[in-house]
C-alpha positions in Angstrom: -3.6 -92.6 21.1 -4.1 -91.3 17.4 -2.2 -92.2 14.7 -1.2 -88.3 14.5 -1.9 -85.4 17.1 -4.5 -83.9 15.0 -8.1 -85.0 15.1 -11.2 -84.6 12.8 -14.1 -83.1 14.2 -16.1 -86.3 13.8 -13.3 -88.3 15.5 -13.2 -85.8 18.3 -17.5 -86.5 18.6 -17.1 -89.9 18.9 -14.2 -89.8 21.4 -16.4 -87.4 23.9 -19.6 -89.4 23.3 -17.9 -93.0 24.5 -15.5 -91.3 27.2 -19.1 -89.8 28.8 -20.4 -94.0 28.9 -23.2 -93.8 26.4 -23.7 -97.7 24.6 -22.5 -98.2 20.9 -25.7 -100.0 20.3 -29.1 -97.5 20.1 -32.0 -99.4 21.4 -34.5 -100.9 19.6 -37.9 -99.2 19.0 -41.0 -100.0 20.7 -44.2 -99.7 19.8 -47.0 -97.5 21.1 -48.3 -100.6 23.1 -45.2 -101.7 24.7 -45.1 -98.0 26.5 -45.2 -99.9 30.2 -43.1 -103.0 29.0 -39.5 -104.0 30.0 -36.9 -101.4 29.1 -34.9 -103.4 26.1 -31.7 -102.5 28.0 -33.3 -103.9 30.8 -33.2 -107.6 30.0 -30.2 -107.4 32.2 -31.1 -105.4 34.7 -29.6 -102.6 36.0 -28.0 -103.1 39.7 -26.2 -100.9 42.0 -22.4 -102.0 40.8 -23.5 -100.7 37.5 -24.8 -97.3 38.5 -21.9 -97.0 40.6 -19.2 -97.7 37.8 -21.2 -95.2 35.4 -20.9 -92.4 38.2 -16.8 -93.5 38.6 -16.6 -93.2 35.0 -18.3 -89.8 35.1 -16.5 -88.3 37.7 -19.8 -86.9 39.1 -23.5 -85.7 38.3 -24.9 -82.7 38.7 -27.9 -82.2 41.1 -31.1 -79.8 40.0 -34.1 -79.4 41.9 -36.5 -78.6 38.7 -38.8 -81.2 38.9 -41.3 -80.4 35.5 -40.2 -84.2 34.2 -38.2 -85.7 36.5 -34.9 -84.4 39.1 -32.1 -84.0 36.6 -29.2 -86.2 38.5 -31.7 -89.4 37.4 -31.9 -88.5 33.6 -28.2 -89.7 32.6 -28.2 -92.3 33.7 -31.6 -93.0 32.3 -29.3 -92.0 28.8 -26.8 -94.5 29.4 -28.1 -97.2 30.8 -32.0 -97.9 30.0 -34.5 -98.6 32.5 -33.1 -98.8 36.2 -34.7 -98.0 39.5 -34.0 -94.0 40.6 -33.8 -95.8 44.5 -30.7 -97.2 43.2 -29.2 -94.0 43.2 -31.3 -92.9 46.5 -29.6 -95.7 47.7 -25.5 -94.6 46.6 -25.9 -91.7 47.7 -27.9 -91.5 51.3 -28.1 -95.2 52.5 -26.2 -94.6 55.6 -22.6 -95.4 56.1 -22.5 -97.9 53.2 -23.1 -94.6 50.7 -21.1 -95.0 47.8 -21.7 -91.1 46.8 -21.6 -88.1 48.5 -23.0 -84.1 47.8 -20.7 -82.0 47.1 -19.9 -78.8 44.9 -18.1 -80.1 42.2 -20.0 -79.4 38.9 -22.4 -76.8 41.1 -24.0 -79.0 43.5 -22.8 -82.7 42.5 -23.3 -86.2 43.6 -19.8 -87.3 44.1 -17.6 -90.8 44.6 -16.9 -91.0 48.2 -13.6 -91.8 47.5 -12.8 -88.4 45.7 -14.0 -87.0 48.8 -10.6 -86.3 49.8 -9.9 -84.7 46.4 -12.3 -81.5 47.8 -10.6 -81.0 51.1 -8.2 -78.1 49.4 -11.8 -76.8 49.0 -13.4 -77.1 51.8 -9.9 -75.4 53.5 -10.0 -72.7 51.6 -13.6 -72.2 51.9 -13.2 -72.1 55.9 -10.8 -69.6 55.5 -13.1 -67.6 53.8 -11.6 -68.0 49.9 -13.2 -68.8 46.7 -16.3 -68.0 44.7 -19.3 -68.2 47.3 -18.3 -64.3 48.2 -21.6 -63.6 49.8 -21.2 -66.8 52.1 -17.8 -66.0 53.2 -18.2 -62.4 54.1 -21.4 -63.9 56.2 -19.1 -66.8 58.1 -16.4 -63.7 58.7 -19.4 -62.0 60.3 -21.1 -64.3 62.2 -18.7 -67.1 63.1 -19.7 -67.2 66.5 -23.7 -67.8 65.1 -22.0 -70.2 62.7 -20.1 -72.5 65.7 -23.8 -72.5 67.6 -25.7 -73.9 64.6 -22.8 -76.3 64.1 -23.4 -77.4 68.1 -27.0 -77.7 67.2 -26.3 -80.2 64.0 -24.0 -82.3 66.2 -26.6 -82.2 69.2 -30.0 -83.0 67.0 -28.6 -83.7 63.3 -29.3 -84.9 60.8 -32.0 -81.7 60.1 -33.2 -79.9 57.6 -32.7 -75.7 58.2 -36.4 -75.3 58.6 -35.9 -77.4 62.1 -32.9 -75.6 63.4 -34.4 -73.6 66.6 -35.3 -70.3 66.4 -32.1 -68.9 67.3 -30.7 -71.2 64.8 -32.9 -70.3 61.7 -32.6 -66.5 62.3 -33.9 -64.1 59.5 -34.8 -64.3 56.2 -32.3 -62.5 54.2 -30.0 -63.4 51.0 -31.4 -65.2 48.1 -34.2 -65.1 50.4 -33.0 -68.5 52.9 -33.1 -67.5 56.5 -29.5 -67.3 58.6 -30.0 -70.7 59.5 -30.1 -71.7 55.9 -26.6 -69.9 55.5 -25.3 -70.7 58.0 -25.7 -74.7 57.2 -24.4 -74.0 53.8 -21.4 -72.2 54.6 -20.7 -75.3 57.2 -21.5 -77.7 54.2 -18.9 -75.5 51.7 -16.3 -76.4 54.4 -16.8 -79.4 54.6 -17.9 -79.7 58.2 -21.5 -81.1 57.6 -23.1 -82.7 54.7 -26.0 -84.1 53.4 -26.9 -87.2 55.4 -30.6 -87.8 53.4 -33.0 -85.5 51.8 -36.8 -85.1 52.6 -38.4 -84.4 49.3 -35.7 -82.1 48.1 -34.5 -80.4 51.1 -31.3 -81.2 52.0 -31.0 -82.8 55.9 -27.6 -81.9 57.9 -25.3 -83.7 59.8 -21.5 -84.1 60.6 -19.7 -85.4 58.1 -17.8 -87.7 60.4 -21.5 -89.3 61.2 -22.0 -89.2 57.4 -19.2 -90.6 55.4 -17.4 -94.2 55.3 -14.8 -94.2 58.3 -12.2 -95.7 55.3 -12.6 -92.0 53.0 -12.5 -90.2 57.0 -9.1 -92.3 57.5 -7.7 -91.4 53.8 -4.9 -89.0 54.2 -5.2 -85.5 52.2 -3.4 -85.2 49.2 -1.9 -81.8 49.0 -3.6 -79.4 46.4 -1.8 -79.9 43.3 -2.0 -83.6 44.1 -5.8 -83.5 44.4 -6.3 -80.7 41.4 -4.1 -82.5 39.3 -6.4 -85.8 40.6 -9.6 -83.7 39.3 -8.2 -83.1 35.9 -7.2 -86.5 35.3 -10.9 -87.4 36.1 -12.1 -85.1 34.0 -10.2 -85.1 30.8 -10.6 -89.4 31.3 -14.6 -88.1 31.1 -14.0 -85.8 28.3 -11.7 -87.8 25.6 -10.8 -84.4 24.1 -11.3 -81.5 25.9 -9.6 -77.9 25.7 -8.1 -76.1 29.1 -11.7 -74.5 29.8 -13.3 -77.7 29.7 -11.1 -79.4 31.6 -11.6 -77.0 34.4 -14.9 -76.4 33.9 -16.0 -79.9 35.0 -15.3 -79.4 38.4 -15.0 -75.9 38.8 -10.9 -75.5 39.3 -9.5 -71.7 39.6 -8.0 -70.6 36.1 -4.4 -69.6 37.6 -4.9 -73.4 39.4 -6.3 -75.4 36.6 -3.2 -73.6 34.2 -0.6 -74.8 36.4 -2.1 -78.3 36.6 -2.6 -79.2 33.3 1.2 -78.1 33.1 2.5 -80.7 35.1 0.4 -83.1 33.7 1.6 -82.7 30.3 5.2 -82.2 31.4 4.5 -85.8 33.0 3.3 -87.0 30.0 -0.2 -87.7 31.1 -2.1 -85.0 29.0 -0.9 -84.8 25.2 -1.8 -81.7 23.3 -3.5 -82.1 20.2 -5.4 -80.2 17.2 -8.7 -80.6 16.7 -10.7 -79.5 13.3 -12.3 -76.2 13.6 -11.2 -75.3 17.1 -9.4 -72.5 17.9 -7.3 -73.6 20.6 -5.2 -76.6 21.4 -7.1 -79.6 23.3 -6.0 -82.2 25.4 -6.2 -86.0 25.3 -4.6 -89.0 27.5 -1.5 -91.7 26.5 -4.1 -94.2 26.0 -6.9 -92.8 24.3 -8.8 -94.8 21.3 -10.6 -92.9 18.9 -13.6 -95.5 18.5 -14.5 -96.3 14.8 -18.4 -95.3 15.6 -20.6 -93.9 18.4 -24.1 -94.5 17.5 -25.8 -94.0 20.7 -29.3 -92.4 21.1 -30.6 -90.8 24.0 -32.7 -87.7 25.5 -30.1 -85.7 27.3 -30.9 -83.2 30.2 -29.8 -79.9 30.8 -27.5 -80.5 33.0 -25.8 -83.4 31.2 -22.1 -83.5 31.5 -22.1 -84.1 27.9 -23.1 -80.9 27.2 -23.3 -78.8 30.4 -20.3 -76.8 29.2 -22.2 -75.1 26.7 -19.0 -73.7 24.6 -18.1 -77.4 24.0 -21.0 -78.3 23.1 -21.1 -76.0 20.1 -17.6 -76.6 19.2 -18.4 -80.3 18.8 -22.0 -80.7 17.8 -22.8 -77.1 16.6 -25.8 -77.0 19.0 -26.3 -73.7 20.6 -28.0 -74.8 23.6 -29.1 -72.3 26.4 -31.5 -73.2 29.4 -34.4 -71.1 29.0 -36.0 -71.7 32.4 -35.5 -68.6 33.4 -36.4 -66.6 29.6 -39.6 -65.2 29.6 -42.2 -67.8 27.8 -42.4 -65.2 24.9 -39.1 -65.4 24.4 -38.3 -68.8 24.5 -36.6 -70.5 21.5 -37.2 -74.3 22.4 -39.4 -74.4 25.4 -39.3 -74.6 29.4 -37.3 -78.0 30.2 -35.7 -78.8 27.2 -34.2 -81.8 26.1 -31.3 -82.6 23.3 -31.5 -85.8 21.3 -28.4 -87.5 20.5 -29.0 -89.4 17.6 -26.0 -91.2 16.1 -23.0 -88.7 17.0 -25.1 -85.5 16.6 -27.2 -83.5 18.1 -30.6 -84.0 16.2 -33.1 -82.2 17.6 -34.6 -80.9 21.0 -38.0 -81.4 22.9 -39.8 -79.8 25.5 -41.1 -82.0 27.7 -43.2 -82.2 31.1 -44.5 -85.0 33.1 -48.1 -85.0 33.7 -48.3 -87.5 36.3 -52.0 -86.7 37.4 -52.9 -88.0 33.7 -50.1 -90.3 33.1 -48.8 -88.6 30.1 -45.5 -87.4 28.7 -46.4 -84.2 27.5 -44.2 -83.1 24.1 -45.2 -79.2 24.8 -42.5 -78.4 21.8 -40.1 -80.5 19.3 -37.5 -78.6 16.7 -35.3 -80.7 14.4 -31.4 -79.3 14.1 -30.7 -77.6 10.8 -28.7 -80.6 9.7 -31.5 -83.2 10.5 -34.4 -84.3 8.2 -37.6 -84.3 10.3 -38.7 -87.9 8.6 -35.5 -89.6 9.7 -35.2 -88.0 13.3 -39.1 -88.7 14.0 -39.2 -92.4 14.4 -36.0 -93.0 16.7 -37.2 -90.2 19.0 -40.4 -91.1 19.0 -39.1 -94.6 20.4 -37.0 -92.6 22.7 -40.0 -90.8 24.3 -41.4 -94.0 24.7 -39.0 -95.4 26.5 -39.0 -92.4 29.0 -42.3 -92.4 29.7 -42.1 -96.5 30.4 -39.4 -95.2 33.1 -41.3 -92.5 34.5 -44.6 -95.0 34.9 -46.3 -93.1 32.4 -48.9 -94.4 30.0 -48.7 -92.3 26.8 -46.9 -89.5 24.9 -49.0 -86.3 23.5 -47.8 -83.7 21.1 -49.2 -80.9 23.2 -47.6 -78.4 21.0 -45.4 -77.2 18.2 -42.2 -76.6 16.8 -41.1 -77.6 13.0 -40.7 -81.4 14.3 -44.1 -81.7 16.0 -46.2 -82.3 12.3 -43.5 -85.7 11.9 -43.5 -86.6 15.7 -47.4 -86.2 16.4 -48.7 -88.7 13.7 -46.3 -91.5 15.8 -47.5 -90.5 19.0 -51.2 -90.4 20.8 -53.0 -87.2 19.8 -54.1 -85.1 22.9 -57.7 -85.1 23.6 -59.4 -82.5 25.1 
């Protein structure tokens, strides 16, 4: 715990930055040539105990399906741990009863500890009674339970399947958010915890029971009541956080306000959260008995999106004073930083961010975009993301890096990388 129950804003970075797993130690730079070498993380390789303790640490990771560089739930643990093999994930999450993860809505769609599985169940009941955000869903189950109970029958008859293999009075009519009845119907079932993901083929997600899913040991674990398993939740979370304010703490896996209030409540009443002052934040913030406020963080990485570093985007700019907005969905005209856009971390800040896409028919890590934060010199961020982007692409099984475009980093970044030709 800190000597006082205030905090500096630095302290409070370096406390999120080790609580979320990153290594104190930034790797060492590689040079243009060593592109397709051994990972220097990776002269101790990466196996599945270590995945698995980095996803118990996290709590969970969110899934995305934008695939422009790679799916998002493989980037952080690319960030945290160097080179590893993505089938090692594949491999946690659907490799039959021995899964160590499971999908879930946690974070949005989440790859989740089995174990916490019973954590959700409050969920999943309320969900089959028709509560909670998914409105559209639950108005559609109150309609059409008895269309729900049939493509239930059909999953536990033919499962594990995708929704474009239900029959055709199973899949039904296109409709809302443009998936078909079927598609709904599936998803309402997976909300309530009655089927879940058993594998995927490319990205769509294949069916089954969840008693045919999960380990029989999380199937036999009793269900802790829902204060017992929210007040579970927030534990995990504020353990992944360090220091981290009410909304944050429910934020990471989605609690109710009026339920995430009362939690953290009884937690601090129990002595389990402690309330303490940050520097420049307006409200209180949270921390546990045994926190360690770590005398440096110097860890550099290439963060996704969807990051649980900085996924809650408020945080973010309270503790790196990075305004960071996905800009998928902005119109290319009106984009700040580019499509899929990366943060650097760079030695407890946010340093600068790059737009990147995999061009796999060429090989190439395409830098369509790289802006330097207002704090960073361009000279001094260069050369450490350069090596970063190097190390990606080795990952990915790419050959080179390009500056394909612009931004007020791309003069100091392109004379490190290979020019595009063409």
């Amino acid at each position: 715990m800190p000597r006082s129950d205030s905090l500096s804003l630095r302290e409070a970075r370096r406390i999120a930055i080790a609580a979320q797993g990153f290594p104190n130690t930034p790797p060492q730079d590689l040079r243009a040539a060593d592109i397709l070498a051994t990972d220097p993380l990776a002269a101790d390789p990466v196996e599945a105990r270590h995945v698995r303790r980095l996803i118990g640490r996290l709590g969970l990771v969110q899934i995305d399906s934008v695939n422009v560089l790679v799916r998002s739930h493989y980037l952080p643990l690319f960030s945290r741990l160097g080179h590893y093999e993505p089938a090692l994930l594949d491999r946690l999450a659907y490799g039959g009863k021995r899964r160590a993860l499971f999908e879930y809505w946690g974070h949005e769609a989440s790859l989740i500890p089995v174990e916490q599985q019973p954590l959700f169940r409050w969920r999943m009941a309320r969900a089959e009674r028709g509560e909670g955000t998914y409105g559209e869903l639950a108005r559609f189950a109150a309609e059409r339970r008895p269309y729900i109970d049939s493509v239930l029958a059909e999953v536990a008859a033919r499962g594990p399947l995708g929704a474009s293999e239900l029959s055709e009075a199973g899949r039904g009519a296109g409709g809302w958010w443009g998936w078909s009845d079927g598609k709904r119907a599936l998803e309402f079932l997976f909300w309530a915890g009655r089927v879940t993901t058993a594998g995927r083929r490319g990205f769509e997600r294949l069916y089954d029971l969840t008693e045919r899913v999960l380990p029989a040991a999380v199937l036999d674990t009793p269900t802790p009541s829902e204060d017992e398993a929210q007040r579970a939740l927030l534990r995990i979370a504020a353990r992944a956080h360090g220091v981290a304010t009410e909304r944050d703490l429910r934020d990471y896996h989605r609690l109710d306000l009026a339920d995430a209030r009362l939690r953290i409540a009884e937690l601090v009443e129990a002595g389990e959260l402690l309330p303490v002052a940050v520097e420049g934040w307006d409200r209180p913030a949270y921390v546990t008995p045994d926190l360690r406020v770590p005398r440096k963080a110097p860890a550099r990485a290439l963060l996704s999106p969807f990051d649980s570093l900085i996924w809650e985007r408020q945080r973010t700019e309270r503790l790196f004073g990075a305004r960071i907005r996905l800009e998928i969905y902005t119109p290319a005209h009106k984009r700040e930083h580019g499509y899929y856009v990366l943060p650097f971390l760079m030695d407890e800040r946010i340093a600068a961010r790059v737009d990147l896409k995999s061009d796999r028919k060429a090989a190439t890590l395409l830098v369509q975009a790289a802006h330097a934060e207002p704090h960073a010199r361009p000279d001094a961020v260069a050369p450490p993301l350069a090596a970063e982007l190097r190390r990606l692409a080795g990952w990915l099984g790419l050959e080179r890096v390009t500056m394909a475009g612009g931004g007020d980093l791309a003069p100091a970044l392109a004379g490190l990388l290979e020019p595009r030709h063409g």
